[in-house]
N, C-alpha and C positions, 0 to 999 in steps of 0.2 A: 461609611462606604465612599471610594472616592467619586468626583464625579465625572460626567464625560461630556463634554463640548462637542458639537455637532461639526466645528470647524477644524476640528484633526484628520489631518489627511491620515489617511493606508492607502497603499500600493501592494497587491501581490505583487510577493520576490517569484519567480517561475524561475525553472531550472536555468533559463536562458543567462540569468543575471544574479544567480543566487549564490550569497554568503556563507561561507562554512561556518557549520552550528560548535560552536564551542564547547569542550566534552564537558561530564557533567562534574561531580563531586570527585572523582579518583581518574585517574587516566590520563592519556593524551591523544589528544584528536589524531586523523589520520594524516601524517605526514608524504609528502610525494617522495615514491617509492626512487631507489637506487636506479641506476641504469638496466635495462634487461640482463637477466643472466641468461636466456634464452640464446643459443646458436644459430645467428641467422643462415649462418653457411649449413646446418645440419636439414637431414631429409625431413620432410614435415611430416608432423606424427599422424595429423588429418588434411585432404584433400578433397574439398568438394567444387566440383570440376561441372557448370555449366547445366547445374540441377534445376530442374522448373517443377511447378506443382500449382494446379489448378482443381478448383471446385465449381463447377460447370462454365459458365461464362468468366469464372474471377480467375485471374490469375495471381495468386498469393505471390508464389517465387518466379524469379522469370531470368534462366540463365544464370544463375550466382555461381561464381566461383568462389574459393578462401581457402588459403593456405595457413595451415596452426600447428609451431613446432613445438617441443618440448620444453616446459619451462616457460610458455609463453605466456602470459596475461591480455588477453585481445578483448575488445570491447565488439559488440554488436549493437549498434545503434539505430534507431528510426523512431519515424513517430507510429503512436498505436493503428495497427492495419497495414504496414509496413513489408511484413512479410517475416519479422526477425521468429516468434515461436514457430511459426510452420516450417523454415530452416532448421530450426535444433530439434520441432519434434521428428523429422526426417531422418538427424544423424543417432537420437532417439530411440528407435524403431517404431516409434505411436502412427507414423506416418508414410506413407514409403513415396519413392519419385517419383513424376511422368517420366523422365526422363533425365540423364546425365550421370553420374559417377561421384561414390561416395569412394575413399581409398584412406586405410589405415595402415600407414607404415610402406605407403607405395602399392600395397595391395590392396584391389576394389572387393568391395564388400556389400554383400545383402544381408542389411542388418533388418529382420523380420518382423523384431518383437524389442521390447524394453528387456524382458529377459536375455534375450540376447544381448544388447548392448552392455548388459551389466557384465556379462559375461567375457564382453571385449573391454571393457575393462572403463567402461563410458559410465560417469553416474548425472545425473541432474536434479535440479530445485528447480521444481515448476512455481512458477508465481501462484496457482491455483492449486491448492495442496491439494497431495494423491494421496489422501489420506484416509481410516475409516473410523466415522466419530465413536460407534458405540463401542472400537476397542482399547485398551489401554494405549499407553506409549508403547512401552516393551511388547505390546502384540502386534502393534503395526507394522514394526521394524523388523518382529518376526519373519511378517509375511513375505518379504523380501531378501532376508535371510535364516532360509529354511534351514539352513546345516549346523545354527548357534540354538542352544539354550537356549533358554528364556532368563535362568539364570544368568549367565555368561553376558546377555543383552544387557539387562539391567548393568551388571559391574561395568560394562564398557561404556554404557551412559551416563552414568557417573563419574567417569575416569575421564571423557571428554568433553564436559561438565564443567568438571575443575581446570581442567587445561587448557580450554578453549573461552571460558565463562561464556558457555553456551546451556547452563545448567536447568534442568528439569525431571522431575520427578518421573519416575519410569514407571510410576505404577499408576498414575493419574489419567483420566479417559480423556481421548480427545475432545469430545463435545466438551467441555469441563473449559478448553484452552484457549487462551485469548488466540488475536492474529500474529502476534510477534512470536508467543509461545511456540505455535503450530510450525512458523519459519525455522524456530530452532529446530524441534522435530525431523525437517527436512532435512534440514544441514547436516543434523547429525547422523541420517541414514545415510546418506552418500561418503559420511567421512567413513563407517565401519565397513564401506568396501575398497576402503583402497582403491581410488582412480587412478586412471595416468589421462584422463581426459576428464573434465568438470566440466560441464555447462549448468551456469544459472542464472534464470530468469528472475527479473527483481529482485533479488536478495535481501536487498536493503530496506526496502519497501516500507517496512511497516517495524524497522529496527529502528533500537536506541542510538545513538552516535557512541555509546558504551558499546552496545552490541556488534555494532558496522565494524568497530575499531578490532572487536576482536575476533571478526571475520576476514577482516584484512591481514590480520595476523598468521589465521590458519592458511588463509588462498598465499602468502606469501610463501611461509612455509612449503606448504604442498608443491609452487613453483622451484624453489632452491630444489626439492628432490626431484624435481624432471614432468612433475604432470602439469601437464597444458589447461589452460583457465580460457572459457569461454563466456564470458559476463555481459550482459544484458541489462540495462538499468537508464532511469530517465535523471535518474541525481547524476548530474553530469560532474558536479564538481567532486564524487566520489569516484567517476571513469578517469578523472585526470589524476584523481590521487593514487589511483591503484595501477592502470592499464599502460600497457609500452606502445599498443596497437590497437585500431582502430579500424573497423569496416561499415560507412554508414548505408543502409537501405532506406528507398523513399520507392512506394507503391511496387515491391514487390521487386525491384531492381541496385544492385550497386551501382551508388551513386557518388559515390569519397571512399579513401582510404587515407588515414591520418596517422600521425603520432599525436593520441590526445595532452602528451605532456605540453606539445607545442602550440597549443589552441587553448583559446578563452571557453569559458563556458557558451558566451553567447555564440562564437564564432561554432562551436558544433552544433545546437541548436538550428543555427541559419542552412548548416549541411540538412540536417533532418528533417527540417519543413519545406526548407528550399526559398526561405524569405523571413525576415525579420517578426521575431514574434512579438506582438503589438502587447504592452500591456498595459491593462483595463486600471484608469484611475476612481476610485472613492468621492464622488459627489459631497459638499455637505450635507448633513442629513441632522435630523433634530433627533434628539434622543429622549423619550421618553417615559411613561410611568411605565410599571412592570406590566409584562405580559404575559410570563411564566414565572411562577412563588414555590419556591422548594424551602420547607419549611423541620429542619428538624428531622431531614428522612435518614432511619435506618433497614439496613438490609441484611437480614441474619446471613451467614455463609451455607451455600449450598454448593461443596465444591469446587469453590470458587474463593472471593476476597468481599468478608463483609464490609458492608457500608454504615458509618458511624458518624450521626451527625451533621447529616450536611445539608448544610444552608446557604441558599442565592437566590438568585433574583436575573432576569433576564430580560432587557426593557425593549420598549417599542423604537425600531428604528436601529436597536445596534445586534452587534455580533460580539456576543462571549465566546471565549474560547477554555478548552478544560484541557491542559497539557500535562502528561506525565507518562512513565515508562511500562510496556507491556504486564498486563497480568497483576497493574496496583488498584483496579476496579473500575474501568472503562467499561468493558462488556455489563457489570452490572448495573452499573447508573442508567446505561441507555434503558436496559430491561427494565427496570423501573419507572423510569421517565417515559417508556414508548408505552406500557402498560402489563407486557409481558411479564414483568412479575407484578401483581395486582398489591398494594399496599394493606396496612390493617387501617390507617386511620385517612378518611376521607381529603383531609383538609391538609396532606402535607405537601400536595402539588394544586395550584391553583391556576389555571390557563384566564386571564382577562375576567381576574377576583370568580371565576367558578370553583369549586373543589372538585377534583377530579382522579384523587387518590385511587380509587377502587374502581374507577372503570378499564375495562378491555380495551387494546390497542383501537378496534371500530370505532368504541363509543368516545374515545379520546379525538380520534379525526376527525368526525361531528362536533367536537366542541373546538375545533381550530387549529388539529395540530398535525404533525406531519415526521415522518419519521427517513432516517437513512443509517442502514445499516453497516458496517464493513464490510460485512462479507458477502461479496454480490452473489456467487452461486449458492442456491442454499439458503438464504437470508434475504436478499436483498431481492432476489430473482429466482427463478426455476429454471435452471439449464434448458429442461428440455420440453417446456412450455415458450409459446411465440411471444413477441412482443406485446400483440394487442391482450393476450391473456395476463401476461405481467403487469398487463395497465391496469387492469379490471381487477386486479387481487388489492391493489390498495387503495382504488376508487369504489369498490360495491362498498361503502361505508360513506357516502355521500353522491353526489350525483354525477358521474358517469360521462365525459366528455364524450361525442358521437367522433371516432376516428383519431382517439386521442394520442394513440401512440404514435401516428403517422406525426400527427400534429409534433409531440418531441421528437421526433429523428429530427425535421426541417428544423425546430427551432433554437436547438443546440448541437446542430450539425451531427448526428450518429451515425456512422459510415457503417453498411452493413450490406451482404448481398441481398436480393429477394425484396417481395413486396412486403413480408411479412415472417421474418425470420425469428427461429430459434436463439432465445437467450445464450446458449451456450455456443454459438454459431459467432457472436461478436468478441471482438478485442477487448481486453480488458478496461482500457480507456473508453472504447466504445459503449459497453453498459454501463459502467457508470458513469460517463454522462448522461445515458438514460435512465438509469435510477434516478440521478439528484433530478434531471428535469419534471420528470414524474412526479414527484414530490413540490418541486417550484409550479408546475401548471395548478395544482389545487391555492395555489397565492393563497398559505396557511399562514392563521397568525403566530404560528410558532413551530419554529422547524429545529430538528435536532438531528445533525449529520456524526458519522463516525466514520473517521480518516477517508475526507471526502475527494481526495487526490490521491489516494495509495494507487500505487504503479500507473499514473499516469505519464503521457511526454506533456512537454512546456505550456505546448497550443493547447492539450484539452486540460491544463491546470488552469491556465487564462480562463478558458470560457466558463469551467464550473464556478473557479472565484467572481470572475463578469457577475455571473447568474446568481450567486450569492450575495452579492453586494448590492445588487441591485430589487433584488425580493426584501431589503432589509430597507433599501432607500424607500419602499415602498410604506414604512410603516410596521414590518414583521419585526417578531424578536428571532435571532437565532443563535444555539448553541453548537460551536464545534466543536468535538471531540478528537484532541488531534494527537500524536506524536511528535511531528514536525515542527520545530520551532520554526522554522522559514516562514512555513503555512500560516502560524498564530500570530509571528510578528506582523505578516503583511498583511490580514483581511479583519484581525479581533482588535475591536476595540477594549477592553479589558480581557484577563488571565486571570485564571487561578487553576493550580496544579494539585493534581489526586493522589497521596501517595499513601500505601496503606489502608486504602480504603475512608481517608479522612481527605479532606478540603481545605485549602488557603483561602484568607479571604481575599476575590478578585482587586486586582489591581489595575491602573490603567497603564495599558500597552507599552506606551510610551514613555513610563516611568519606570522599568523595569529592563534588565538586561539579561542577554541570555544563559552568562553566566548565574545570575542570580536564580532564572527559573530552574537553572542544572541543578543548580544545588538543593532547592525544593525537592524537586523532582528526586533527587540523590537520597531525600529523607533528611535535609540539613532545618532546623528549627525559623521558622518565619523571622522570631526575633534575633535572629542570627545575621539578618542581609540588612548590615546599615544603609541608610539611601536610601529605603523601599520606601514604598508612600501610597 
C-alpha cells in the first residue's frame, strides 16, 4: 500500500478555477461549441418580462426579465438561493408569478400546470428527480405520456439509448437506480416530447464526462433544429463549453448578462457571488493507523451491482476517495458501509479495530461513525420534515445537541427562510450543506460522504471541502464517494476506483492522473497504466 505524507498539499479545484476532467477510455471531451446558430435578429421564442415571486417576506425573483430565441443555448447562473429554479419553475407551470409576463412567440401566457407546459411544447430536468421509485422506468415515462404504449416506451428507450449513450433498461424500478441512472431517466423523458423549449436544472451534476459529452451532443443537436436550451449548472467550465449566452442572478435579481465563451471560469463565478471565492487550503496533517477496515466485503446483487471483494483501509487524519461511473456500485458500498445492508460476517468492517459488520446504521454511529448520503430528499433528509427534526433522525443514536440545527445553519452558513424551516423548502446547495454539517457536528471518527458537492455553486463547494478537510485535520478518517475527478483530485489524499462492482487498490493522489483514473474507471486493467505507483 502506498504511503501518504502529511506534508502533501490539496486544494479544492471549486468551479471558480476548475480544470476540465479529461474523457475517459472512448470519446472526446467537450469541445467549445461553434458560433450560435441561434438568430439574434429573429423574435424570441420566450419572453419573461419583469416577473417577481415571493414566499412571504422572501423574495426569490425580483423583476427578471430574459429573452430566449430559437436555437439558442443560454446559461442561467447564480449561486444556490439565487432565484434561478423558482424562474424555470414559473416558466414551468410548478409555480405561477406575483407578477409580470411570461410570452411565448410574443404571446403572454398562463402556463397553469407542467401539463400545460408540456403541452406548449416546454419540457425540463429538474435537478430533484420527479420521479416515482416503486415504478419501473417505462412506467414513469408513461405517466407523462399517457397516449404511448408501454410497449412503444420501452422500444423508444432503447432507441435513445443507443443514439444518445444515454442507455437504460426500461424495465428496471427506480428505487433500483443510482443518481446518474435517475438523470438519464429524466433526459430521456423530456427528449420523447419533442421540445422547442428545454430547460435543465443540473444536468450534469452527477454525470460521467462520457455522459455530459453525450448530452452536449443531444442539446447541440436539439439547437441546430430550432429548440431553445435553458441550462442551469455550477460546472461552469461545461457553461463555457456549451452556452452562446449567459444571464447571471445573485439574491433573486439580474445582475450580468455575458457571453460565457468570453469569460474565464473564475471571472463568472465572481458575477455569481459578487467577490472572489476564497479557497480553503489543506493544513499538514499526520496520517495515521486505520480507522475504518473493510476486509474482504462482498455483496450479492439485489437489483443492483454486486460487490466482490473489496478491500481498504481508511486512516486517521486522511481522505480517501472512491471514484468511478454511475450505476458500477456506489449506492451499494455506502449501504454496506452505512449499515443498511447488514453484512453475514461481523469482522469485514472494523471502525478503530471494533467489528462492526452486522450492526444497523444507529448502532454503527455509536461506534463512531457518520454517514452522507447523495440523495438529500428522501435519503439524506425528509422534504417535508423541519430542519431541527432532520437533526434528530440522525442524532437519536447518540446524544442529541440542544438546538442543533440552528447550530449548523450559523456554522456553515445554510440560507434559508424561517426559524425553523422545511427540508424541502431549501436550495439544493443549501441542504446539503446541512446534511454534510450534520454529520461533521457529531466530529465522528469516520465519516462516509456520497457526491458531497453534487449541484452545488463554487462558494458552498468551498465550504463543504473547508469542513471536510478540516474534521480530517482533526484526526477523523473520511471516505468520499465521488464522480467528480475535480472533487477527488483536490480534497483525497489517495484514489481507488469502483468498476463492476470490484476495487483498485488505492493510490496516492498525486501519483496518478486523470487520464489514468478514466481509464480504470473505463474498465481498463490496473496493470495496464504504466507510471502508476
Amino acid at each position: 500500500m502506498s504511503s501518504v505524507t502529511g506534508a502533501m498539499p490539496r486544494q479544492p479545484i471549486i468551479a471558480a478555477e476548475a480544470k476540465s476532467i479529461p474523457p475517459l477510455s472512448v470519446g472526446k471531451a467537450p469541445q467549445t461549441p461553434p458560433e450560435s446558430i441561434a438568430d439574434t435578429s429573429a423574435a424570441p421564442l420566450l419572453s419573461i418580462a419583469g416577473v417577481s415571486k415571493s414566499f412571504g417576506p422572501l423574495r426569490a425573483v425580483d423583476t427578471v426579465s430574459l429573452d430566449l430565441r430559437p436555437g439558442e443555448k443560454h446559461a442561467l447562473l447564480g449561486e444556490n438561493g439565487a432565484g434561478k429554479s423558482t424562474l424555470v419553475k414559473m416558466i414551468y407551470g410548478v409555480l405561477q408569478p406575483d407578477s409580470g409576463t411570461i410570452s411565448l412567440e410574443g404571446r403572454p401566457v398562463r402556463i397553469d400546470s407542467p401539463s400545460m407546459a408540456r403541452g406548449q411544447g416546454i419540457g425540463m430536468v429538474f435537478q430533484h428527480f420527479s420521479t416515482f421509485e416503486a415504478l419501473s422506468v417505462a412506467e414513469n415515462l408513461a405517466v407523462v405520456l399517457p397516449d404511448r404504449s408501454l410497449r412503444d416506451i420501452r422500444r423508444d428507450v432503447r432507441r435513445i439509448g443507443a443514439e444518445y449513450g444515454l442507455g437504460i433498461e426500461p424495465d428496471r424500478r427506480l428505487v433500483d437506480l443510482s443518481a446518474g441512472e435517475r438523470q438519464r431517466v429524466e433526459i430521456i423523458r423530456c427528449l420523447l416530447q419533442n421540445p422547442r423549449l428545454l430547460i435543465m436544472d443540473e444536468p450534469t451534476s452527477v454525470l460521467t464526462p462520457q455522459e455530459a459529452e453525450a448530452l452536449f451532443m443531444v442539446l447541440d443537436r436539439l439547437a441546430e433544429e430550432g429548440c431553445a436550451i435553458l441550462y442551469i449548472s455550477h460546472r461552469l467550465e461545461d457553461v463555457r463549453a456549451l452556452c452562446t449566452g449567459a444571464t447571471v442572478m445573485r439574491r433573486g435579481k439580474v445582475v450580468a448578462t455575458c457571453d460565457p465563451r468570453q469569460e474565464t471560469a473564475a471571472s463568472l463565478a465572481e458575477m455569481m457571488i459578487g467577490s472572489t471565492v476564497e479557497r480553503p487550503r489543506k493544513q499538514a496533517a499526520y496520517i495515521g493507523k486505520p480507522l475504518l477496515e473493510v476486509n474482504d466485503l462482498d455483496v450479492p446483487s439485489v437489483n443492483g451491482m454486486a460487490l466482490k471483494g473489496i478491500t481498504f483501509s481508511a486512516r486517521k487524519g486522511e481522505i480517501l476517495g472512491i471514484a468511478g461511473v454511475a450505476g458500477e456500485g456506489q449506492s451499494e458500498l455506502f449501504a454496506a458501509l452505512s449499515g443498511e445492508r447488514p453484512l453475514r460476517r461481523h469482522d469485514t468492517i472494523r471502525v478503530d479495530g471494533r467489528a462492526v459488520g452486522k450492526l444497523d446504521p444507529s448502532r454503527r454511529r455509536r461506534a463512531g461513525m457518520a454517514f452522507g448520503p447523495e440523495r438529500r430528499i428522501g435519503h439524506s433528509a425528509i422534504g417535508d420534515m423541519r430542519l431541527s427534526e432532520n437533526f434528530r433522525l440522525t442524532h437519536n443514536a447518540t446524544r442529541a445537541l440542544r438546538h442543533g440545527a440552528k447550530m449548523v445553519r450559523e456554522q456553515f452558513d445554510v440560507r434559508a427562510e424561517g426559524r425553523d424551516p422545511f427540508a424541502a423548502a431549501l436550495s439544493g446547495g443549501n441542504l446539503q450543506k446541512f446534511v454534510i454539517g450534520r454529520e461533521i457536528m457529531r466530529e465522528p471518527t469516520v465519516l462516509i460522504v456520497e457526491q458531497p458537492t453534487w449541484g452545488v455553486d463554487a462558494g458552498a463547494a468551498a465550504a463543504i471541502h473547508e469542513a471536510l478537510m478540516t474534521l480530517s485535520a482533526k484526526g477523523a478518517a473520511i471516505v468520499v464517494i465521488s464522480q467528480d475527478l475535480d472533487e477527488i483530485f483536490a480534497i483525497c489524499d489517495r484514489v481507488a476506483v469502483l468498476h463492476r462492482g470490484t476495487l483498485s487498490e488505492p493510490q496516492v493522489t498525486g501519483n496518478v492522473t486523470a487520464e489514468e483514473l478514466g481509464m480504470l474507471m473505463g474498465g481498463a486493467a490496473p496493470t495496464a497504466l504504466a507510471g502508476v505507483s
